[in-house]
N, CA and C atoms of all chains as a GROMACS GRO file, in nm:
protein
  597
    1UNK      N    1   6.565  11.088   8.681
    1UNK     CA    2   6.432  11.067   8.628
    1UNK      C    3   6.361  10.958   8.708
    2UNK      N    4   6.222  10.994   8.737
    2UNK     CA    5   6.121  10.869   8.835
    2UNK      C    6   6.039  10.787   8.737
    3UNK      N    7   6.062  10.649   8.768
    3UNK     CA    8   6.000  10.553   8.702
    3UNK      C    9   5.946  10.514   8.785
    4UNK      N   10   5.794  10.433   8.706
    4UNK     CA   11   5.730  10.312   8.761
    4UNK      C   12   5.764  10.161   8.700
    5UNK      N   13   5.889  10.145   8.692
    5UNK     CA   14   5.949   9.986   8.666
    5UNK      C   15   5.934   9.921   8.787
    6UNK      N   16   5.962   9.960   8.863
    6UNK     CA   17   5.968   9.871   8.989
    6UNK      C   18   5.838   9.842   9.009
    7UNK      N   19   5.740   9.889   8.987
    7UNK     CA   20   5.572   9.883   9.012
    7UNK      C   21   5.476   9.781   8.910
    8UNK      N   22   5.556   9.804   8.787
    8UNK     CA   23   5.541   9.708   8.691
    8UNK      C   24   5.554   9.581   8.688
    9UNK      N   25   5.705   9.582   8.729
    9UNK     CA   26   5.770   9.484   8.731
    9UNK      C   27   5.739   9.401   8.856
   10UNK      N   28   5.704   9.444   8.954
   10UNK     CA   29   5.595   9.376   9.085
   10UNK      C   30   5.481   9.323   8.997
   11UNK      N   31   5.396   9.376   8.961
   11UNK     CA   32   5.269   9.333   8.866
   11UNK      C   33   5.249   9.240   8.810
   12UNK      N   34   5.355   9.218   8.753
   12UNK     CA   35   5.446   9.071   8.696
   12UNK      C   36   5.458   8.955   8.728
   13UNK      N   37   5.551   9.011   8.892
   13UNK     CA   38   5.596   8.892   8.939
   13UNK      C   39   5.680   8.888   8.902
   14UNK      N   40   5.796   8.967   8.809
   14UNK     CA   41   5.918   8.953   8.797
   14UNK      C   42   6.028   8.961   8.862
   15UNK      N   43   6.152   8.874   8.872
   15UNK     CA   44   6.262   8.936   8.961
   15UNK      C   45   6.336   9.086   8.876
   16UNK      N   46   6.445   9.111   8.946
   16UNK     CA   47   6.500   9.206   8.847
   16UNK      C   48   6.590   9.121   8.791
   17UNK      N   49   6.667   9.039   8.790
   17UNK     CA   50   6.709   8.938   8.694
   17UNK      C   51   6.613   8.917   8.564
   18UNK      N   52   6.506   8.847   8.603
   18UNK     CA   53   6.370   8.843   8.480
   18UNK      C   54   6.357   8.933   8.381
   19UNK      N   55   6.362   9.086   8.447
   19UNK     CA   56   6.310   9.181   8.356
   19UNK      C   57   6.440   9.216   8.286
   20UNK      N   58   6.559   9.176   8.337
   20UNK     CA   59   6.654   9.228   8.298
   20UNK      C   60   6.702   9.115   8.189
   21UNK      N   61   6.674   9.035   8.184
   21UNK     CA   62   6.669   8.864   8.058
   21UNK      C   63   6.584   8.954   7.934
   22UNK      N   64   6.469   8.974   7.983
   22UNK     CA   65   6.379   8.997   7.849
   22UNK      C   66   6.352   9.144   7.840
   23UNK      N   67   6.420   9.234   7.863
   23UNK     CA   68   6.538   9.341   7.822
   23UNK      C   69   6.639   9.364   7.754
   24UNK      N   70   6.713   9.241   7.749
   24UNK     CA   71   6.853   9.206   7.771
   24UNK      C   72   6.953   9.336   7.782
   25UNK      N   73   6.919   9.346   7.945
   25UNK     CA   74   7.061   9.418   7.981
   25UNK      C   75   7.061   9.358   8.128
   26UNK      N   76   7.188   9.362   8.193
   26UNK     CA   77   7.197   9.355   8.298
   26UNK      C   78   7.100   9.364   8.434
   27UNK      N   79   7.102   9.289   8.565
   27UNK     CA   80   7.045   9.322   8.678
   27UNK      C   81   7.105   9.449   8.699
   28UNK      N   82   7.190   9.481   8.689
   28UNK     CA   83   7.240   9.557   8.787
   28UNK      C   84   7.195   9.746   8.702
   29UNK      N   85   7.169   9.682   8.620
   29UNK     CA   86   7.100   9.800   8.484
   29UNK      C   87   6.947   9.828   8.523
   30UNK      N   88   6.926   9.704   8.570
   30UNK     CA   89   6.760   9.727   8.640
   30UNK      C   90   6.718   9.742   8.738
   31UNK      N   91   6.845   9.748   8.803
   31UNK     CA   92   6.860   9.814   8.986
   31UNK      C   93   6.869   9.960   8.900
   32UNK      N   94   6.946   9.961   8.889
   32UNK     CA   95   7.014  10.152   8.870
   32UNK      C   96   6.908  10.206   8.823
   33UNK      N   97   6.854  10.224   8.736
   33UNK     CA   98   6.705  10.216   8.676
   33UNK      C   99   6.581  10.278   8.754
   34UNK      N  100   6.584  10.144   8.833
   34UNK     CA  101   6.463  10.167   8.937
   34UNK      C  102   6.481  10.245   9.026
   35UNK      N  103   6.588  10.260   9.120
   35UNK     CA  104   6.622  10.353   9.218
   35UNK      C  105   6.687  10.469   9.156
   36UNK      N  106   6.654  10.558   8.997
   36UNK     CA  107   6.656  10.699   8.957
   36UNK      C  108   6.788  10.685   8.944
   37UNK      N  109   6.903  10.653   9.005
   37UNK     CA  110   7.035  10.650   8.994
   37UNK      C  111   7.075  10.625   8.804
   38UNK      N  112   7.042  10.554   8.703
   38UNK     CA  113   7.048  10.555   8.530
   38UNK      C  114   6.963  10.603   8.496
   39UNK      N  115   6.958  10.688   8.402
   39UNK     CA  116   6.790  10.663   8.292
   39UNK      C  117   6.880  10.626   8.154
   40UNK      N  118   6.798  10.561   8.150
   40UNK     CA  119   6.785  10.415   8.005
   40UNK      C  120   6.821  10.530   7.861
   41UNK      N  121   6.876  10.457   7.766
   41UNK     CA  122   6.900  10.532   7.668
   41UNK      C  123   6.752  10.537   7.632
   42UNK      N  124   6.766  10.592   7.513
   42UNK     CA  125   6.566  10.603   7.410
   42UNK      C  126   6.548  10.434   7.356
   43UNK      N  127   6.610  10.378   7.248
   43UNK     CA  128   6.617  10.258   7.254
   43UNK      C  129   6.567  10.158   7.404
   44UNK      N  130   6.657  10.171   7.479
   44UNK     CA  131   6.623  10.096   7.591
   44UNK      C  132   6.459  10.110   7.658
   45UNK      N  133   6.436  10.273   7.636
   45UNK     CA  134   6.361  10.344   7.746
   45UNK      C  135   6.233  10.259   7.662
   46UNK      N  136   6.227  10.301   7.497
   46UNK     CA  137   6.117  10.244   7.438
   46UNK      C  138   6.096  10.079   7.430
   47UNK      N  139   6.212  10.047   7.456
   47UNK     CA  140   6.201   9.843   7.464
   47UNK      C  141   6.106   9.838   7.604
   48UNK      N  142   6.136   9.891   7.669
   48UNK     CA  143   6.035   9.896   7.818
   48UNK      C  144   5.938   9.908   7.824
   49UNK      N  145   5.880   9.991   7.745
   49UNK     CA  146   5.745  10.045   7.688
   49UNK      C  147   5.678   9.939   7.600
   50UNK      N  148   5.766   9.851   7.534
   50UNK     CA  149   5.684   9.782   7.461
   50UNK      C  150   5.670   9.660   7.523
   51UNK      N  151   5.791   9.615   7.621
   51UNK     CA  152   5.769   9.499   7.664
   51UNK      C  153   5.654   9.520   7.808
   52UNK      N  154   5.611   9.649   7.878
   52UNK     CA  155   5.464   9.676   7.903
   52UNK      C  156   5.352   9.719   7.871
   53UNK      N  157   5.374   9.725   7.743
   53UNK     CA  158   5.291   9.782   7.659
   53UNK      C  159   5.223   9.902   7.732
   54UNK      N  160   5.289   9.955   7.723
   54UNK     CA  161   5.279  10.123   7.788
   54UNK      C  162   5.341  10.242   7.693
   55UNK      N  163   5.275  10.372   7.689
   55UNK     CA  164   5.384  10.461   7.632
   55UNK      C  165   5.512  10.472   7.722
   56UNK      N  166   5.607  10.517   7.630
   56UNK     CA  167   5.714  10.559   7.754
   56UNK      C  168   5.659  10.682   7.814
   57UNK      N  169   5.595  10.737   7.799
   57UNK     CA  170   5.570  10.887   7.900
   57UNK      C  171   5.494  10.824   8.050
   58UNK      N  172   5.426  10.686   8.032
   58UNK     CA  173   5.355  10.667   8.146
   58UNK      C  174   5.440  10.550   8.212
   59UNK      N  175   5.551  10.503   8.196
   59UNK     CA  176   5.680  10.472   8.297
   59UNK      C  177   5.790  10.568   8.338
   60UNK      N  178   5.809  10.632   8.252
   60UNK     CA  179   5.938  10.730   8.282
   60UNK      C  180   5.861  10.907   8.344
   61UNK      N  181   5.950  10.961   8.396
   61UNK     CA  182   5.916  11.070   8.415
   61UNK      C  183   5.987  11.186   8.496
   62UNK      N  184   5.995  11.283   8.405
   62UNK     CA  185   6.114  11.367   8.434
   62UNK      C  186   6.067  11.431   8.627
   63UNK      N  187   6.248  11.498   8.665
   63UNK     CA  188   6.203  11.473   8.803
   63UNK      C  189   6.107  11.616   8.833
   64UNK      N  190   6.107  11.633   8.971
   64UNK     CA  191   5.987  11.744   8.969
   64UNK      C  192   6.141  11.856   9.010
   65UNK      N  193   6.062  12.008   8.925
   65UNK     CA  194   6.137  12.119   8.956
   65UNK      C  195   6.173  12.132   9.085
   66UNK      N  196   6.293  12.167   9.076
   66UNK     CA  197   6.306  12.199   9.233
   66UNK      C  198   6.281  12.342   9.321
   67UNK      N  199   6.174  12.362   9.406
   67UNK     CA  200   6.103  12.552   9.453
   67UNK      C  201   6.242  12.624   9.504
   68UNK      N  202   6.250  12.722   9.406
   68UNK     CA  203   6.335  12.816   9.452
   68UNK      C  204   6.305  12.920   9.571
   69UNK      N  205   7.516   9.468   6.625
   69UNK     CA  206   7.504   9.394   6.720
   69UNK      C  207   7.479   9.431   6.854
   70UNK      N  208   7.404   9.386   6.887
   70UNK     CA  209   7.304   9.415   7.047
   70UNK      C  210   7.462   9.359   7.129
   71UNK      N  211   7.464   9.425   7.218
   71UNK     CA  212   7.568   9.407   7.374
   71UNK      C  213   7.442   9.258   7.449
   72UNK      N  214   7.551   9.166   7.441
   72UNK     CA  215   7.494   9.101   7.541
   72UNK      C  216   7.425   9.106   7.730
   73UNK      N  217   7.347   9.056   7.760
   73UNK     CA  218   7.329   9.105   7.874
   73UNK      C  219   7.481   9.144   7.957
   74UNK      N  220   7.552   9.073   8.011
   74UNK     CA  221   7.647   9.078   8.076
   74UNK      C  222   7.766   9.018   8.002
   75UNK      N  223   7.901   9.026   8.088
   75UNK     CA  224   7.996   8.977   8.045
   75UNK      C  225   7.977   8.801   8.095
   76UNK      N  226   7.907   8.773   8.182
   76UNK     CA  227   7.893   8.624   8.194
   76UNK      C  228   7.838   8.585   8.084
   77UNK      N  229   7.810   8.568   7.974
   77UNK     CA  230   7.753   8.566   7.863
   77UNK      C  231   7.890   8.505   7.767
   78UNK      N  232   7.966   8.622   7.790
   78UNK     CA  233   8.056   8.558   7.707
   78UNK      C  234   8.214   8.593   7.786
   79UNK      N  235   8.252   8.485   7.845
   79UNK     CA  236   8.330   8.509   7.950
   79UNK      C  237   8.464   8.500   7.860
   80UNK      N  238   8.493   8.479   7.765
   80UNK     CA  239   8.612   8.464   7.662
   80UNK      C  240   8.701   8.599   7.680
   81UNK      N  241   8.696   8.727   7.652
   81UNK     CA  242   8.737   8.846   7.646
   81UNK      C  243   8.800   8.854   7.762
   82UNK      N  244   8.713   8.812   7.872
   82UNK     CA  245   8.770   8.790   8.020
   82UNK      C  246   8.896   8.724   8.030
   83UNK      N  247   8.888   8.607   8.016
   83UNK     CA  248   8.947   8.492   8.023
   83UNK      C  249   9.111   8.564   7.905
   84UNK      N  250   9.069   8.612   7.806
   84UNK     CA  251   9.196   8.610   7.708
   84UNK      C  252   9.281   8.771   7.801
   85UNK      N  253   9.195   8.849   7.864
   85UNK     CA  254   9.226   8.989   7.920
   85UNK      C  255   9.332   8.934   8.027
   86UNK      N  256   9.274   8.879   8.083
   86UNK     CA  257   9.320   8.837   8.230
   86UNK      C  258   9.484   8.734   8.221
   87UNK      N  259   9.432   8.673   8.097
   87UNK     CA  260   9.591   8.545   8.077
   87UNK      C  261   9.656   8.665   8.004
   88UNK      N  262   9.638   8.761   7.932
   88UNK     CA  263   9.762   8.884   7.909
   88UNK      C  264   9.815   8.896   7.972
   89UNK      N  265   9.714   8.945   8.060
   89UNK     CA  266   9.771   9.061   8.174
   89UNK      C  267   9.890   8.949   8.258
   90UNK      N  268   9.837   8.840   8.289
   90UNK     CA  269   9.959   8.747   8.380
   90UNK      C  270  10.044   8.697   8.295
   91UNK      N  271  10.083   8.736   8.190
   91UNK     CA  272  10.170   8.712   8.073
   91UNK      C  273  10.278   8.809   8.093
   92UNK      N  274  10.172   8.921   8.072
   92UNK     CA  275  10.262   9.069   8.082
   92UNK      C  276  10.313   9.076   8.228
   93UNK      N  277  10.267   9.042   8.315
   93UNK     CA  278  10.338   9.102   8.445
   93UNK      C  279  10.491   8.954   8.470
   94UNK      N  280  10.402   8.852   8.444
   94UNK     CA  281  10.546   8.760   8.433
   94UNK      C  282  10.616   8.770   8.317
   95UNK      N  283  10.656   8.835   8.236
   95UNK     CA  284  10.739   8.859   8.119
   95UNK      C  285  10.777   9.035   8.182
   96UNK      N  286  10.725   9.132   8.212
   96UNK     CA  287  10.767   9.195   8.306
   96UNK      C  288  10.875   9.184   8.424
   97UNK      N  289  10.834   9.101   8.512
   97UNK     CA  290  10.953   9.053   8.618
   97UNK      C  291  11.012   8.981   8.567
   98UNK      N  292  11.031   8.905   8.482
   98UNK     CA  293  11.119   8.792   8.386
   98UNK      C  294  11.241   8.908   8.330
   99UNK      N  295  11.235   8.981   8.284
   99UNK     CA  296  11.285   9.027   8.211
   99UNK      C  297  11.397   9.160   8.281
  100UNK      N  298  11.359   9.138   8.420
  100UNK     CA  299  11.402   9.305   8.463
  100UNK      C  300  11.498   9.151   8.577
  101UNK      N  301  11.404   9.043   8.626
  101UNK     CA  302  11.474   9.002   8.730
  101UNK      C  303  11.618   8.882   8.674
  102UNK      N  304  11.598   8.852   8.539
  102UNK     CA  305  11.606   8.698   8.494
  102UNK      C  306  11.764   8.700   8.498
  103UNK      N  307  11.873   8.835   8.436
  103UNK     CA  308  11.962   8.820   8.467
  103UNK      C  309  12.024   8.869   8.346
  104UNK      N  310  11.917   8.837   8.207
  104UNK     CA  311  11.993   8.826   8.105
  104UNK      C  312  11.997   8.983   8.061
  105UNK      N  313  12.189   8.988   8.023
  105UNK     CA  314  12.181   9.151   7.954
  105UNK      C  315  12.141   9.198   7.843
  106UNK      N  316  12.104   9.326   7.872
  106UNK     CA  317  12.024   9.416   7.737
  106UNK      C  318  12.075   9.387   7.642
  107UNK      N  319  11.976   9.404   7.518
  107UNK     CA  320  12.024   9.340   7.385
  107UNK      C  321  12.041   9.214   7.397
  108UNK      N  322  12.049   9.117   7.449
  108UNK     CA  323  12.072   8.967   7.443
  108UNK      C  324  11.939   8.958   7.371
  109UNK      N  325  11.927   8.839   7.246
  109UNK     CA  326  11.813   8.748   7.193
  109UNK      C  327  11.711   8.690   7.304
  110UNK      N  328  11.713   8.675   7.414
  110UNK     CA  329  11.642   8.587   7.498
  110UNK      C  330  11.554   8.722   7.561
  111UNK      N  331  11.647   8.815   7.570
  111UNK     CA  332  11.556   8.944   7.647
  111UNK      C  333  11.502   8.989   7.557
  112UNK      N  334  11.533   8.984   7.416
  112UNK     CA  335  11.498   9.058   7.356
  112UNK      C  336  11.336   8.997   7.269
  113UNK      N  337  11.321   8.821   7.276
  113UNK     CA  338  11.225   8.767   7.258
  113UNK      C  339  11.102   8.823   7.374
  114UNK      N  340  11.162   8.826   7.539
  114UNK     CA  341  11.044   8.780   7.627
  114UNK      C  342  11.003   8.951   7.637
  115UNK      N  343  11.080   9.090   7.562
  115UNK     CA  344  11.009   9.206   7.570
  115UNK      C  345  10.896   9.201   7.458
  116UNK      N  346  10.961   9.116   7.311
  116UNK     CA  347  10.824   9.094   7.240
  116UNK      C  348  10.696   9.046   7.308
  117UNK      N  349  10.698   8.931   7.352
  117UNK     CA  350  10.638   8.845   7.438
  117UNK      C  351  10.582   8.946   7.512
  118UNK      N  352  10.612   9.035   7.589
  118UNK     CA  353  10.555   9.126   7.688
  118UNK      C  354  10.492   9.242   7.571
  119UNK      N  355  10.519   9.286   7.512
  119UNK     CA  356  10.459   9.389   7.451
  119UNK      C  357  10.323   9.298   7.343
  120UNK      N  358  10.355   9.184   7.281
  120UNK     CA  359  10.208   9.129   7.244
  120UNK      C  360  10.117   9.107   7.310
  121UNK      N  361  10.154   9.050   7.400
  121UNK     CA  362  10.034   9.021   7.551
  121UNK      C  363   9.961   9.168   7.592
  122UNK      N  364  10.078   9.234   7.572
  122UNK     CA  365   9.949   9.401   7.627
  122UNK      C  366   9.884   9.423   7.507
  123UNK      N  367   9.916   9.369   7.368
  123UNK     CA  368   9.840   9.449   7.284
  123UNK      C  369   9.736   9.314   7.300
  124UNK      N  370   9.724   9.184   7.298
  124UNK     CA  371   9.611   9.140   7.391
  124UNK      C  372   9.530   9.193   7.478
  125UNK      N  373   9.605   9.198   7.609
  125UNK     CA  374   9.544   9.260   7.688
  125UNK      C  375   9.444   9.364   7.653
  126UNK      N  376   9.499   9.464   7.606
  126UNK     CA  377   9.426   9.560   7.560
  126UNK      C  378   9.333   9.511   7.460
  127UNK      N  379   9.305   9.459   7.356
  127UNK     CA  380   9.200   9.432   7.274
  127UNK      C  381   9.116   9.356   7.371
  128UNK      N  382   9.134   9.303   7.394
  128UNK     CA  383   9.060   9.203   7.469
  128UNK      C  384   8.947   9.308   7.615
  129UNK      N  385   9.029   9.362   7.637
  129UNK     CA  386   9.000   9.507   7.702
  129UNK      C  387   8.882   9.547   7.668
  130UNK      N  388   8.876   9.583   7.516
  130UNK     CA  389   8.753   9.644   7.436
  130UNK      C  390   8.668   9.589   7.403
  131UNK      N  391   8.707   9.404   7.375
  131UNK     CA  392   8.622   9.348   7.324
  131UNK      C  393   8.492   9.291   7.473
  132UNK      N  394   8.540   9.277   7.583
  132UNK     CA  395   8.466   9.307   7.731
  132UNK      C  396   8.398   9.429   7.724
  133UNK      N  397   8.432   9.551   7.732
  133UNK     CA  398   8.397   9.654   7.728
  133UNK      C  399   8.284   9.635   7.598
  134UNK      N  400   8.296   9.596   7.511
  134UNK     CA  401   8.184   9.603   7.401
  134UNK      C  402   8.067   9.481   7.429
  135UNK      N  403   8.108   9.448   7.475
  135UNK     CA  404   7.978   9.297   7.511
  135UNK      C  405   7.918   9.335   7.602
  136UNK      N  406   7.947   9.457   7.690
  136UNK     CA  407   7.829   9.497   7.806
  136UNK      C  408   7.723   9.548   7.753
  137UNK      N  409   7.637   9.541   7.881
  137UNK     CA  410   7.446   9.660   7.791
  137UNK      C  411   7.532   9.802   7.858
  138UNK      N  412   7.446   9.881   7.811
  138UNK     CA  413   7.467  10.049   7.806
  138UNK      C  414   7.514  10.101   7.977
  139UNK      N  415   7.436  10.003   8.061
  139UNK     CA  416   7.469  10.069   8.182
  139UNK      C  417   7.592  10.078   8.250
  140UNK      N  418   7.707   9.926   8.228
  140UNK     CA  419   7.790   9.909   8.237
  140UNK      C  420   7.918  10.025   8.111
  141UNK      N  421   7.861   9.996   8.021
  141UNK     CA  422   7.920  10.084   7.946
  141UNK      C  423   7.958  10.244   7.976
  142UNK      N  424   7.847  10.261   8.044
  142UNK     CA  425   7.862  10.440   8.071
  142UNK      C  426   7.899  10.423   8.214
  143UNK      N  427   7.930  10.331   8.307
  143UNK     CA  428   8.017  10.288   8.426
  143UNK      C  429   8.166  10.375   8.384
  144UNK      N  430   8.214  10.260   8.280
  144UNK     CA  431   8.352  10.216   8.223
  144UNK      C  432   8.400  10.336   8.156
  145UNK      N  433   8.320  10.424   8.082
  145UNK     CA  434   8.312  10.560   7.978
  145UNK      C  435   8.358  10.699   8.098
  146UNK      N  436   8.256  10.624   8.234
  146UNK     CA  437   8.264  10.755   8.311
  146UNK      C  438   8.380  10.728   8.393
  147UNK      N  439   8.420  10.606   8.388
  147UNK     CA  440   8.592  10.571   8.500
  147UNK      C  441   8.701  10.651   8.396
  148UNK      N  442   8.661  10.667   8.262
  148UNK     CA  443   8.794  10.676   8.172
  148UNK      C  444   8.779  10.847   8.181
  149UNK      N  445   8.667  10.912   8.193
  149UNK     CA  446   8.654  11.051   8.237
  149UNK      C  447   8.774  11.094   8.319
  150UNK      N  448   8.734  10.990   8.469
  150UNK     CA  449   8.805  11.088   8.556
  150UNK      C  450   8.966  10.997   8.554
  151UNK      N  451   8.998  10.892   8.442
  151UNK     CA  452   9.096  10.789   8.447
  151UNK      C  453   9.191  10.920   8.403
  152UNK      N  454   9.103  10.921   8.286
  152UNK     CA  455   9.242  11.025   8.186
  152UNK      C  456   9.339  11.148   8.265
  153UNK      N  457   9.239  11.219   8.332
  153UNK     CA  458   9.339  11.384   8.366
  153UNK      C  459   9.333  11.314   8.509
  154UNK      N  460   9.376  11.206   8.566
  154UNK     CA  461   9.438  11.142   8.647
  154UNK      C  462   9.552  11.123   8.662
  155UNK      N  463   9.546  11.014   8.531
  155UNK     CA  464   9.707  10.982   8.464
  155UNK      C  465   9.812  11.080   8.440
  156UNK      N  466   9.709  11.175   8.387
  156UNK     CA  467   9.801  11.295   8.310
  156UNK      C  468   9.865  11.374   8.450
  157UNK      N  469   9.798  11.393   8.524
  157UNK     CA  470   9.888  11.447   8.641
  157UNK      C  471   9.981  11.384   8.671
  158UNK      N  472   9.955  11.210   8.680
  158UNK     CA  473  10.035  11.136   8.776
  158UNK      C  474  10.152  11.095   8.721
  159UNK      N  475  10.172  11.104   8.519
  159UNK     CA  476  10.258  11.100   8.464
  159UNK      C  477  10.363  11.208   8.431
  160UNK      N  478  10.313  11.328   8.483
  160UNK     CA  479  10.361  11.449   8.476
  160UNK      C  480  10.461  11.473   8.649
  161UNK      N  481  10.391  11.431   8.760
  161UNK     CA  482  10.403  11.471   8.816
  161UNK      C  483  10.545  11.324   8.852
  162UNK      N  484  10.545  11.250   8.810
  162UNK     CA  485  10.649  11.146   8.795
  162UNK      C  486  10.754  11.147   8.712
  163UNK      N  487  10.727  11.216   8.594
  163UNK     CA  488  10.846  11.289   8.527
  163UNK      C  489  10.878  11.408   8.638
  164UNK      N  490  10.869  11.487   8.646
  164UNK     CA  491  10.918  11.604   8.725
  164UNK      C  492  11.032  11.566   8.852
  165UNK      N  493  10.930  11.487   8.918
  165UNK     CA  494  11.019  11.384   9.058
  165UNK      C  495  11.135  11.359   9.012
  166UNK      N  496  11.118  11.254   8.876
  166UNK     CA  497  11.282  11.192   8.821
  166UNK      C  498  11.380  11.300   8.786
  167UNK      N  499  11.303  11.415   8.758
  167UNK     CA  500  11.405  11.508   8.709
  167UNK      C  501  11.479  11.554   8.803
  168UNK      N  502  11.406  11.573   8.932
  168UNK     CA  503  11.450  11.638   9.038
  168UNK      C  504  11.537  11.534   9.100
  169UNK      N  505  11.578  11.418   9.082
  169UNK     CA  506  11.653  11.350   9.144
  169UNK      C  507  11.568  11.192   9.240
  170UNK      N  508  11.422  11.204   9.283
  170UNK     CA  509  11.352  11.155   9.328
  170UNK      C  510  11.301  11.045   9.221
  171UNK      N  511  11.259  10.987   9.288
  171UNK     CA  512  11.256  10.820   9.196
  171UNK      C  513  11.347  10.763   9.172
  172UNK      N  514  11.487  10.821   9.194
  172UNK     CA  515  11.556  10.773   9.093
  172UNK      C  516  11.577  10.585   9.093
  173UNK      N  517  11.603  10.504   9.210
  173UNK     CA  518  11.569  10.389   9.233
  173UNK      C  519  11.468  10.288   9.189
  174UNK      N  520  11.381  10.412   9.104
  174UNK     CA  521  11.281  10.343   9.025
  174UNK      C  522  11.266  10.329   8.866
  175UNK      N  523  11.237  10.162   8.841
  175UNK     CA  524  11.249  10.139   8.702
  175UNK      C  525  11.132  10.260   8.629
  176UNK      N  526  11.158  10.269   8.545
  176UNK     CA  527  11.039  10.370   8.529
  176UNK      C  528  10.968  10.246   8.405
  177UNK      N  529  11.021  10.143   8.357
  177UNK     CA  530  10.901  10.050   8.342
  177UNK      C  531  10.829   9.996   8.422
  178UNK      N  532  10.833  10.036   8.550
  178UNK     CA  533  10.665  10.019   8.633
  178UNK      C  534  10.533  10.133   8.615
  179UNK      N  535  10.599  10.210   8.539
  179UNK     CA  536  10.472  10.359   8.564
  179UNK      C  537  10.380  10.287   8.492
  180UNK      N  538  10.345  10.225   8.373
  180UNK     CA  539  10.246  10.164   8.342
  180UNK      C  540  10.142  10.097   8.440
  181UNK      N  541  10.217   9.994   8.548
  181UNK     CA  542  10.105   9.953   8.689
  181UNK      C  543  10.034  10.040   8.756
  182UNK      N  544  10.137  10.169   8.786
  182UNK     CA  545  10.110  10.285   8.845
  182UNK      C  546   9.948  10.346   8.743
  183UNK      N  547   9.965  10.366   8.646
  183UNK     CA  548   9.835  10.392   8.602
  183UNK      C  549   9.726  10.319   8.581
  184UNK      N  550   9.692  10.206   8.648
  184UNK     CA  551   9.619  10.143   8.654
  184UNK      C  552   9.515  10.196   8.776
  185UNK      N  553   9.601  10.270   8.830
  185UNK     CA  554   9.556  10.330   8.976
  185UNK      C  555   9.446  10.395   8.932
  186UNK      N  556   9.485  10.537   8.859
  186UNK     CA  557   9.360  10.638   8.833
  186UNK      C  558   9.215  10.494   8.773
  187UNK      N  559   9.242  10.439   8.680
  187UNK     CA  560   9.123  10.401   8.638
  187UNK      C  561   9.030  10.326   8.719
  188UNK      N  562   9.139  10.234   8.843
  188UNK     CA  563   9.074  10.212   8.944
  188UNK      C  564   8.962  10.286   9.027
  189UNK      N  565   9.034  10.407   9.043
  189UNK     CA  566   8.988  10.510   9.100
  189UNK      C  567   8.807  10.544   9.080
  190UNK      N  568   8.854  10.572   8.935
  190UNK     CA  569   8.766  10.623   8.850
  190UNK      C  570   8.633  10.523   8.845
  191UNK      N  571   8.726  10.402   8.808
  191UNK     CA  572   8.616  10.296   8.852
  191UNK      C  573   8.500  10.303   8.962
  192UNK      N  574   8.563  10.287   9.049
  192UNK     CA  575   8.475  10.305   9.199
  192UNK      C  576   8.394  10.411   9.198
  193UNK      N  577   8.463  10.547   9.180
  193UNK     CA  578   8.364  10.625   9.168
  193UNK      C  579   8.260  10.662   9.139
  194UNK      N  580   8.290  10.603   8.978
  194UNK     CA  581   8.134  10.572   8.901
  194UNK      C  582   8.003  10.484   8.909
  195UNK      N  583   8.119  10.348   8.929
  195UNK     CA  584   8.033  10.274   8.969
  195UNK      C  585   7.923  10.327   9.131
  196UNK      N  586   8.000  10.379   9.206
  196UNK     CA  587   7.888  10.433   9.314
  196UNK      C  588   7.829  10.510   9.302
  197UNK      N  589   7.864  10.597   9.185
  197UNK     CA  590   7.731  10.704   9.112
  197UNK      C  591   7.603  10.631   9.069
  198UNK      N  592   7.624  10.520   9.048
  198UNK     CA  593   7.558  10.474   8.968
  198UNK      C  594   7.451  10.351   9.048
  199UNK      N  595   7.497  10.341   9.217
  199UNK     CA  596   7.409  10.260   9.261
  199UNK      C  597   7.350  10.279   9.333
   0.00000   0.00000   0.00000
């Protein structure tokens, strides 16, 4: 799944340490995250959303079909 | 209860996992190297001694494993995936050997270290799925 955390989280000025404090989960949860490699449980996905006050549909986003 | 960010948070579980485990492996070689014969009281204290420390070990195991956030968690969930029908071969396929005459030079109270392997394994794997 493609997120705009990393884009956000620039906006900020946050490290990924930072976002990952007032998250509370791991850096290494907010690496995986950003580079599509995790997607966040619902809990998590919606703590994100609120701590940018964003819906989750306009950070997260499923990947694109792939053309057969 | 919320999983703390990391295990640096609460490094205790660590700390009690880790003094098992060097409990268990020196009450392990204590016990196979020390001299004293089976059934003796002294061997028969330091196998208690070795078998509480793993059931340490092991809680202590879970209680790490439970203090992570979700990402680490589904790391550790996905090492025990490919940990399990790892083992199961490698314990199968180590009975069979002994039967056949092979191993025989070997305590077979080491196969426990021996399975530490798959989860290793499993470990790595996931974890590089995942970065």
């Amino acid at each position: 799944m493609r997120n705009r955390l990393k884009v956000l989280r620039a906006e900020h000025d946050w490290t990924q340490e930072e976002l990952a404090r007032r998250l509370g989960v791991s850096r290494q949860a907010v690496n995986a995250i950003e580079t599509g490699k995790y997607d966040p449980s619902l809990p998590l996905a919606l703590k994100v959303g609120r701590l940018f006050d964003k819906p989750v549909e306009e950070i997260f986003f499923p990947d694109l079909p792939v053309q057969s | 209860m919320p999983a703390t960010t990391s295990t640096r948070a609460n490094p205790s579980p660590i700390l009690y996992s880790g003094l098992a485990l060097v409990a268990v492996l020196v009450a392990h070689v204590f016990v196979r190297e020390a001299g004293f014969a089976a059934g003796q009281g002294v061997r028969l204290v330091l196998t208690s001694v070795l078998i509480a420390a793993m059931v340490v070990f092991v809680v202590s195991l879970v209680r790490v494993a439970r203090s992570q956030d979700e990402y680490h968690r589904q790391v550790h969930q996905e090492a025990l995936v490919i940990a399990f029908p790892l083992s199961l071969v490698l314990v199968f396929a180590v009975g069979y050997l002994r039967g056949e005459g092979f191993l025989a030079g070997r305590d077979p109270r080491d196969l426990w270290l021996l399975l530490l392997v798959p989860y290793g394994l499993g470990f790595i794997r996931s974890s590089r799925k995942y970065q």
